[in-house]
N, C-alpha and C positions, 0 to 999 in steps of 0.2 A: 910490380903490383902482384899479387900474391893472389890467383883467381880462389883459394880455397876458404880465403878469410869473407867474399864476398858471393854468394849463392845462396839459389832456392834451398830453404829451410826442409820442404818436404817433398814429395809428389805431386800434391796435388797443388803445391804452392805453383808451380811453374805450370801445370796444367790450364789453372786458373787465370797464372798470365799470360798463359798464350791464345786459350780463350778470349780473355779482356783483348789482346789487340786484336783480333779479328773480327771482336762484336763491333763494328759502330755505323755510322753513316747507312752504308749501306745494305745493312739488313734492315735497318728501321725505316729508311723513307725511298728506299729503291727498291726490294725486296718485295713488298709488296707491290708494287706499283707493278713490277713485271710479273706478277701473279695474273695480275690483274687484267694486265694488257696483252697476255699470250696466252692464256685459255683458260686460266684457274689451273684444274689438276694435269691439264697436257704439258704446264708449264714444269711442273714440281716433276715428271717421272724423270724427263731429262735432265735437271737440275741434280735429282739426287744420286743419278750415275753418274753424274761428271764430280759432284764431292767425294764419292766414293773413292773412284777411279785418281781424282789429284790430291786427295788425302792421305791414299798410300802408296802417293810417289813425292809430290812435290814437298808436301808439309812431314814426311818420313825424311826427305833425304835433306831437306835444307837445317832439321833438327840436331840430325846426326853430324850433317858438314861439320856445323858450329861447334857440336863436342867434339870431335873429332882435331880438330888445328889450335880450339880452343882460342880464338880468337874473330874477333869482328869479320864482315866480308870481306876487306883488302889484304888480313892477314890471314884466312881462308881460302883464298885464293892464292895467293903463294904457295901457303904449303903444299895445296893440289899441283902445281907447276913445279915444287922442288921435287916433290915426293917423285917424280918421275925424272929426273935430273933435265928438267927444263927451265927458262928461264922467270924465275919467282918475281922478276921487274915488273916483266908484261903482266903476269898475273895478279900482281898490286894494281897496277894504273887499270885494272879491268874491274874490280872493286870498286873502283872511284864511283861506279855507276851506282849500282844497288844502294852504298852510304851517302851519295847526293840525292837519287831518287827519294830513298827515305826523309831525308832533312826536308826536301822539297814539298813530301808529303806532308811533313810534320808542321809547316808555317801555313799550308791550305788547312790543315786542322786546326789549328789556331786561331785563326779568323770563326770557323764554324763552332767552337767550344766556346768562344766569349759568346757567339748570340745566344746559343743554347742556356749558357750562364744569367746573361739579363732578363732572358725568358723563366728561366726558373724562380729568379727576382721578382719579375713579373707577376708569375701566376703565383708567389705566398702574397705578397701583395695586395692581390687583387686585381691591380693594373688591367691583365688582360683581358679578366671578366667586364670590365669598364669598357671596354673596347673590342667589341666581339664580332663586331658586323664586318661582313666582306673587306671593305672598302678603312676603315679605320684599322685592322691587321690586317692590310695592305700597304697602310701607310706608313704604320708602326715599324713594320720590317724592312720598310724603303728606305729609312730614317736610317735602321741599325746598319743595314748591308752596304753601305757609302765610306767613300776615305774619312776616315777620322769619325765614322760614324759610331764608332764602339767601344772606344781607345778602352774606355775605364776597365770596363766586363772585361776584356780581349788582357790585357796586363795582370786583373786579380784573377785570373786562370790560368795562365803562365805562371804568376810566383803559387800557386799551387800546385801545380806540376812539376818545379822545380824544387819546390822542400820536397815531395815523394823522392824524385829522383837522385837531392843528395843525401839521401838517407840510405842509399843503396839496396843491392837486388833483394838482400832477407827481409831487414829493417822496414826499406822504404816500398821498392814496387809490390815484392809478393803480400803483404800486408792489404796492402792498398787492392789488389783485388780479391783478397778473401774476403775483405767487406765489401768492396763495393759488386763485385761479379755474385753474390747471392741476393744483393740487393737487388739490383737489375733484374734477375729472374723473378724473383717474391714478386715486384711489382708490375712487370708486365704479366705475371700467372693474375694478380688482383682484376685485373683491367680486364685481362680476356675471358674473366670470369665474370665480373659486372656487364662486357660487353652480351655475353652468351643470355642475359637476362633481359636483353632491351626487345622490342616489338620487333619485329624484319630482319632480326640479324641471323637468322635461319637462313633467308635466300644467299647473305651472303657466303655461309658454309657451303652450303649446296656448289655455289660459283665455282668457290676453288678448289673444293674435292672432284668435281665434274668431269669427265676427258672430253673434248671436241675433237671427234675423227679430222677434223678439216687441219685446224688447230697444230695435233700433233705431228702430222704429215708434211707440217711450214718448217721448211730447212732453218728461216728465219728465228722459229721459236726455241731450235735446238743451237743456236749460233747464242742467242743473248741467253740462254741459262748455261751454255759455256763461262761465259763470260762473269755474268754473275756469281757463278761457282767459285772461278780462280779467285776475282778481286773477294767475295764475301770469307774465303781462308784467309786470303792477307798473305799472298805468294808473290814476296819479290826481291829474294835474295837477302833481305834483310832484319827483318823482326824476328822471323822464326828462327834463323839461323844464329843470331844475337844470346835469345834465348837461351837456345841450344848451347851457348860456351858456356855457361852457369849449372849446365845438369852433370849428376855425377854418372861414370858409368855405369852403374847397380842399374841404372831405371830402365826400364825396356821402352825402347823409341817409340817402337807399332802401335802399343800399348796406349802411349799417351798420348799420339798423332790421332789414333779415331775417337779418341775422348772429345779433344780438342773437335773436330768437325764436327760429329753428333750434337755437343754442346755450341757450335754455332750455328748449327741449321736450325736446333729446336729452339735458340735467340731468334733469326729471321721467321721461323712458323708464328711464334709467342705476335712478333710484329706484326705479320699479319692479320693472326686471327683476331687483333684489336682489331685493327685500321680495316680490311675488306669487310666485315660485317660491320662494325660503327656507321660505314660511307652505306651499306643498305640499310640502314633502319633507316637514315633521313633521306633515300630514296635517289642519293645523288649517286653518281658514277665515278671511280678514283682515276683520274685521266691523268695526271700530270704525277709525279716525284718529286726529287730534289728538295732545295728547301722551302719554296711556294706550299708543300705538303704540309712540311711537320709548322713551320713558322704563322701561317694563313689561315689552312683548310683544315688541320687539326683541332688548332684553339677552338674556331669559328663552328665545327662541329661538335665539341665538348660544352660550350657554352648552350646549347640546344638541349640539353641532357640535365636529367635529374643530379644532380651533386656534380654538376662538371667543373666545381672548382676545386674540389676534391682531387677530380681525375687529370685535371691540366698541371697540376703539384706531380702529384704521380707522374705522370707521365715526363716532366720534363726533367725532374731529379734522375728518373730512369735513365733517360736520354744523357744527361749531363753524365753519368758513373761509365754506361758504355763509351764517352767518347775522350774524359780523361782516360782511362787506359788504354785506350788506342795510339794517345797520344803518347802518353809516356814509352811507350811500345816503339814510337818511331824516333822519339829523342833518342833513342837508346842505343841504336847502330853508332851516328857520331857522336855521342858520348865517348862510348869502350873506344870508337879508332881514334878518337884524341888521344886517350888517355894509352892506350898503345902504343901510339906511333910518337908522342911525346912525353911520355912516362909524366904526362902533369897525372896533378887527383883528383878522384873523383867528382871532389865539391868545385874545385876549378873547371875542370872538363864541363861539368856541367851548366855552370854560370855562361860560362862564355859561348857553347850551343843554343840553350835556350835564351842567352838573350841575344844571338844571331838571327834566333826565329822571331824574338818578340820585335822585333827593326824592320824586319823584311815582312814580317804581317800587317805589322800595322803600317805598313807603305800597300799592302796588295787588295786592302778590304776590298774595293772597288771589281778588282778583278779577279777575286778569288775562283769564280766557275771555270773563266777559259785557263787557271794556272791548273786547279786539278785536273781538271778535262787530258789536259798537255800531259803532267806527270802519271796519269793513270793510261794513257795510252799509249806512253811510249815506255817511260825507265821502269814502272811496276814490272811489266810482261818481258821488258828484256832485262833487268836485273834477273829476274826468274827464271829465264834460259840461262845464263849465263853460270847461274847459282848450280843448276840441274848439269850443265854440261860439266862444268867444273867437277863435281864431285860423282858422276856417274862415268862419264869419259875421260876426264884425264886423272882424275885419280884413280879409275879403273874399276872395274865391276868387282871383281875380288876384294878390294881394300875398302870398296863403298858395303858392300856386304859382311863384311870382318864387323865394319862400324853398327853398321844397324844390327847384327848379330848381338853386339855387348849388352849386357843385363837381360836375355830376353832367353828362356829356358825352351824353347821352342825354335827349333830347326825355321828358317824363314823360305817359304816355298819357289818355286819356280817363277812365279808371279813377280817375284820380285825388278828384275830383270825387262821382261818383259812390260810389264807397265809402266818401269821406266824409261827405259830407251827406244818403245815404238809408241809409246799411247801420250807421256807426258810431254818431254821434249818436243815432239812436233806439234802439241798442242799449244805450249809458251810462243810457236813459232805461229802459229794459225792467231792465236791472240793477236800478238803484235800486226799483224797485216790486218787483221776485223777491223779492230781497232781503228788502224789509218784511215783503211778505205768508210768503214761506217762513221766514223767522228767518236769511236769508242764507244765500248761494248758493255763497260764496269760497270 
């Protein structure tokens, strides 16, 4: 397979989808909710130093790994073990982790992009305007979130996934998020601009710009915007790294790593500043996340509102763009290591992943929470050490440095080093134990 026939078109084409995989889930309906729940602005100072801080290590070096071996995580990991004339076996079968973690990820999102999908149905519809009261989307999403509750939505979201994906990285994904990753933003700037106009939604500004001394001082509040930070990058050995085999040298790594974060924290604020001032005009309190939020307590709040059938359209079209390319993001690790390690093609490679995911989803609707729960507290954080160790320690500080050096006309500082191998690393390693002992932190 010939990696030069199949790559991001431009800079900002891969920017965009590195972006798109890290906007979804949870900056939309968790994000806020731990705004919410850990002080307003005590929650965000520490947030924004742990993106900073794993922005330029984690998501710099899992970038550079992937151009760097030029190949998926199993074949990334080799190279790190040959390159040091150690054994390139073990460093495959340690791969296995990060390209099953993702697939893993990728059939829990699978399940969640088909409700997203009937909701969006839904609200052109009408449907959900009809059914607005607590207790009726209650029911609605009872209905959807059951085995066999979704099959249709959950299947015509998958073969839309899959024509992007065998269209390939120029053609089909970077495409696919230059429109849909400005859409996303157009339409949550619309929302939080309609929102900034409704009665009460000042107290909710007020909320989350606020510091509470008590607040910032709770080891606790700086443990879950840890947490929220790693998974809201989308750091696990996989997607970014994937990426990364598609960029050409020219492009400076640093460069396009703090793009990438910048433009996903201000997708998680965008979330926010809907959803924490929307929840105060109607006087209610945002206690709960997950999908009780955006499926229940969203609709049931926009139906309260002047044009909220306008804004449920909005808002779930949004939802829907950030969460296909997340998706396709995670297809996308065992895509390439198929197509690697069995030199099938691309259209095959991909047929035969995603409709792995579409069998194993529509068998897990039922249990989709404890399957993410599992995959985000365990193989996310340790694909992510793994990623990190590989390409800082055993490929060596010098040759990890030579890498992220390439395309970038500026000398890379002392910093580099150090944030990686005292601040990151044992952070991937603090994740993974939060994680166990708290029931997961993502």
């Amino acid at each position: 397979m010939d990696k030069k026939k199949d790559t991001f078109n431009s800079k900002w084409g891969f920017i965009l989808a590195c972006i798109g995989s890290a906007v979804g889930m949870g900056n939309i309906w968790l994000f806020p909710t731990r705004v919410s729940s850990y002080g307003g602005g005590s929650f965000l100072i520490p947030y924004f130093i742990f993106v900073i801080l794993l922005g330029f290590s984690g998501t710099i070096g899992e970038m550079a790994f992937g151009r760097a071996s030029r190949k998926g995580p199993m074949g990334a990991f080799r190279y790190a073990m040959e390159e040091n004339n150690r054994n390139g076996n073990i460093g495959e079968a340690l791969g296995c982790i990060p390209v099953l973690g993702s697939l893993a990820l990728a059939i829990g999102y699978s399940v969640v992009v088909g409700w997203i999908l009937k909701y969006v149905i839904g609200s052109l519809s009408g449907f959900l305007m009809k059914h607005s009261d607590i207790n009726s989307l209650g029911a609605t999403f009872s209905s959807t979130a059951v085995a066999s509750g979704n099959n249709f939505f959950q299947i015509l979201s998958l073969i839309i996934v899959v024509l992007i994906l065998v269209l390939g990285i120029g053609k089909g994904i970077e495409k696919a998020n230059k429109i849909m990753m400005p859409l996303f933003f157009l339409m949550f700037i619309i929302l939080a601009i309609y929102i900034n106009f409704q009665p009460g939604a000042k107290e909710g500004y007020k909320y989350m710009f606020s510091i509470d001394p008590v607040a910032i001082k709770n080891p606790i509040t700086w443990v879950y915007a840890l947490g929220q930070a790693f998974f809201s990058l989308s750091l696990a050995g996989n997607g970014t790294l994937i990426y990364g085999t598609y960029l050409s040298d020219k492009e400076d790594i640093v460069d396009s790593a703090w793009k990438v974060a910048l433009f996903d924290t201000i997708a998680a604020m965008l979330a926010a500043l809907v959803i924490i001032p929307a929840m105060a005009t109607t006087g209610a309190k945002l206690s709960q996340g997950g999908p009780g939020l955006m499926f229940i307590h969203i609709p049931h709040l926009f139906s309260t509102m002047i044009g909220g059938e306008i804004l449920l359209i909005i808002f779930f079209i949004a939802v829907l763009f950030g969460g296909i390319t997340s998706l396709i993001n995670l297809y996308e690790a065992p895509i390439a290591t198929l197509q690697q390690k069995f030199n099938l093609s691309r259209k095959v490679s991909s047929i035969i992943i995603v409709g792995i995911g579409l069998i194993v989803s529509l068998s897990i609707q039922d249990i989709v929470g404890p399957w993410m729960d599992f995959v985000s507290i365990y193989a996310c954080p340790l694909g992510a050490g793994l990623a990190a160790i590989m390409f800082y320690l055993v490929l060596g500080k010098d040759k990890a440095r030579a890498q992220l050096q390439k395309g970038r006309k500026k000398k890379i500082g002392k910093w580099l080093e150090i944030v990686a191998h005292y601040i990151f690393i044992p952070i991937t390693i603090i994740v993974f134990i939060l994680g166990i002992v708290l029931g997961g932190i993502g």
